[in-house]
C-alpha positions in Angstrom: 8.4 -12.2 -16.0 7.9 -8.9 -14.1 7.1 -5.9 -16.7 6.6 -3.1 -13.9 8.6 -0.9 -13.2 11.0 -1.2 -10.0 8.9 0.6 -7.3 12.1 2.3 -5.5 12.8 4.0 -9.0 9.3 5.4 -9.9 9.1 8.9 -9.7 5.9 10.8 -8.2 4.6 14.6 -9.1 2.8 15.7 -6.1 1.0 18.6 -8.3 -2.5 18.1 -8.0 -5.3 19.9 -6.4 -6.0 19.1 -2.7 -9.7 18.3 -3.4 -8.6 15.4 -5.4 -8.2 13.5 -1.7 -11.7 12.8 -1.8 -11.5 10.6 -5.3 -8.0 9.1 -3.7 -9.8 8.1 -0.2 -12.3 5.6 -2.6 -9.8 3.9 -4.3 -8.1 3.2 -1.2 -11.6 2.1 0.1 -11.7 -0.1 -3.2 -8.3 -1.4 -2.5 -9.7 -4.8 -0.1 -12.2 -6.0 -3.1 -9.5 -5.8 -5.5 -7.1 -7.5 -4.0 -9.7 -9.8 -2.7 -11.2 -11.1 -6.3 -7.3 -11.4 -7.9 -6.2 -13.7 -4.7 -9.6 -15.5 -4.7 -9.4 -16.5 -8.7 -5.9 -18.5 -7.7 -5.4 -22.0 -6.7 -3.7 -22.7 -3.4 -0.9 -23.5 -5.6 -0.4 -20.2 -7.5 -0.8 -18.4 -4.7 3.0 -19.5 -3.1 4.6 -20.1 -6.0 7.6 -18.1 -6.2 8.9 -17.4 -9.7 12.6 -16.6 -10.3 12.7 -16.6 -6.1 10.2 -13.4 -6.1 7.6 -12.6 -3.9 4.5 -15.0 -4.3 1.2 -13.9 -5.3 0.2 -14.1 -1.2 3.4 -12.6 -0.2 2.7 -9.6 -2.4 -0.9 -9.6 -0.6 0.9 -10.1 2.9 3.1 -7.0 2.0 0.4 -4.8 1.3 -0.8 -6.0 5.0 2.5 -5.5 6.5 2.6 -1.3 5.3 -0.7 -0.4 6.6 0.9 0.9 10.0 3.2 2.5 8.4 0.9 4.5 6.6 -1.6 5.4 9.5 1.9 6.5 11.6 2.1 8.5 8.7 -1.2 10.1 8.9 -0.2 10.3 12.4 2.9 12.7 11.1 0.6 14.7 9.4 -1.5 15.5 12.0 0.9 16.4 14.8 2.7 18.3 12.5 6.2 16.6 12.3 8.7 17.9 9.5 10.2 14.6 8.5 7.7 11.3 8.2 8.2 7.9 9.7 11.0 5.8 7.5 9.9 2.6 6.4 12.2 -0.6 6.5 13.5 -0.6 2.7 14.7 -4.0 3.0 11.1 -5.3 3.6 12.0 -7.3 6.6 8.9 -7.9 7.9 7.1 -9.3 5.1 10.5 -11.6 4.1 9.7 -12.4 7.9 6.5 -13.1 7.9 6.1 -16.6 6.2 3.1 -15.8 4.1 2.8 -18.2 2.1 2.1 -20.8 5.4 -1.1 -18.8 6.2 -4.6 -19.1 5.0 -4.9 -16.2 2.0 -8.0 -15.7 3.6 -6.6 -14.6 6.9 -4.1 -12.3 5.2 -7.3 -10.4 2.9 -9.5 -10.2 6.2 -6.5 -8.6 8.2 -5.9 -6.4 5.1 -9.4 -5.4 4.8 -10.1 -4.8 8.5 -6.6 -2.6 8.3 -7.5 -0.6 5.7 -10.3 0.6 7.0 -9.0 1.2 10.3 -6.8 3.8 8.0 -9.9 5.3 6.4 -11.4 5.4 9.4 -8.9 7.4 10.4 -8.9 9.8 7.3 -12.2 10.0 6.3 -13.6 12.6 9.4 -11.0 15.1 8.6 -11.6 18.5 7.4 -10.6 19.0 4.0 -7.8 21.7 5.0 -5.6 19.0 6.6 -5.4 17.5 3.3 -2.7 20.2 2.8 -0.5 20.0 5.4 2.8 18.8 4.7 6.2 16.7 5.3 9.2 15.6 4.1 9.4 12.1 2.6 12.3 10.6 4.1 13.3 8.2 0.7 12.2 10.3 -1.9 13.4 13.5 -0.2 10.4 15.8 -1.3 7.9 17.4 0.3 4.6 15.4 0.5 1.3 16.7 1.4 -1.2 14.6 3.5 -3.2 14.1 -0.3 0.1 13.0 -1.6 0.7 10.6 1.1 -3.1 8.8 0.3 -1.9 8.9 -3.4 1.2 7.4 -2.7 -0.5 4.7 -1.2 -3.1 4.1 -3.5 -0.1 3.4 -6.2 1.8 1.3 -3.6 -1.6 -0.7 -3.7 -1.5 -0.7 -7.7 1.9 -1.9 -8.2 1.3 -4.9 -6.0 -2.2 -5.6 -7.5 -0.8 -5.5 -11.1 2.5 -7.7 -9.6 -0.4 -10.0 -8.4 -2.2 -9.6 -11.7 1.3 -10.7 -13.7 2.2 -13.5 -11.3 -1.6 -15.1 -12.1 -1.3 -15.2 -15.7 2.1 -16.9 -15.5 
């Protein structure tokens, strides 16, 4: 039984200070270990099982793979200034694609890991006033500063890793 929210119909208020980027850039950093000790407490068996036909546990963790480009074009966006930022595929494709569930869960949390901090990477030597810049979110149709952007992530990361956390306890 999934008791969160539908992730296309949460709403976001982008109204806190830019300094907060600094908090937002750990839990991104924490995001790997997380997902790493949920996946790891699973057997092979939980991991791809697919309740009601929904995403498995490792197809959740694939997903959260699959959008780290998306969200370093995004930084990208930021940086170079563009109005609009990169669209994302809302039917998932890649990750119904991908076949998760046939590779190792420890290939998908390595990739993830290494990923992620390729993103941070990224992030981490800016100066602080970038943190402000902003763009239009093509779904939501608001604009979004680069700290909104890492926020938004950070509860992209959430909602899988409490999908993960309901899917385990099934």
């Amino acid at each position: 039984m999934n008791t969160l929210p539908n992730w296309y119909e949460r709403k976001f208020a982008f109204d806190f200070p830019t300094g907060l980027y600094v908090n937002l850039l750990v839990r991104l950093r924490g995001a790997p270990a997380r997902l790493e000790e949920l996946a790891r407490a699973c057997s092979a068996d939980l991991l791809i099982r697919k309740p009601e036909g929904k995403w498995s546990i490792q197809e959740n963790a694939g997903h959260l793979l699959d959008l780290e480009p998306l969200w370093l074009t995004r930084v990208a966006d930021f940086l170079s200034g563009a109005q609009i930022l990169s669209a994302t595929d809302l039917g998932n494709r890649k990750t119904h694609e991908a076949n998760h569930n046939a590779r190792p869960i420890e290939k998908i949390l390595a990739e993830f890991r290494q990923a992620r901090f390729a993103l941070l990477e990224r992030l981490e030597p800016l100066s602080s006033d970038l943190f402000s810049r902003s763009a239009l979110h093509p779904r939501l149709k608001t604009p979004m500063r680069l700290v909104d952007h890492l926020y938004f992530v950070a509860e992209h990361d959430d909602h899988h890793l409490a999908r993960i956390w309901e899917l385990a306890r099934l």
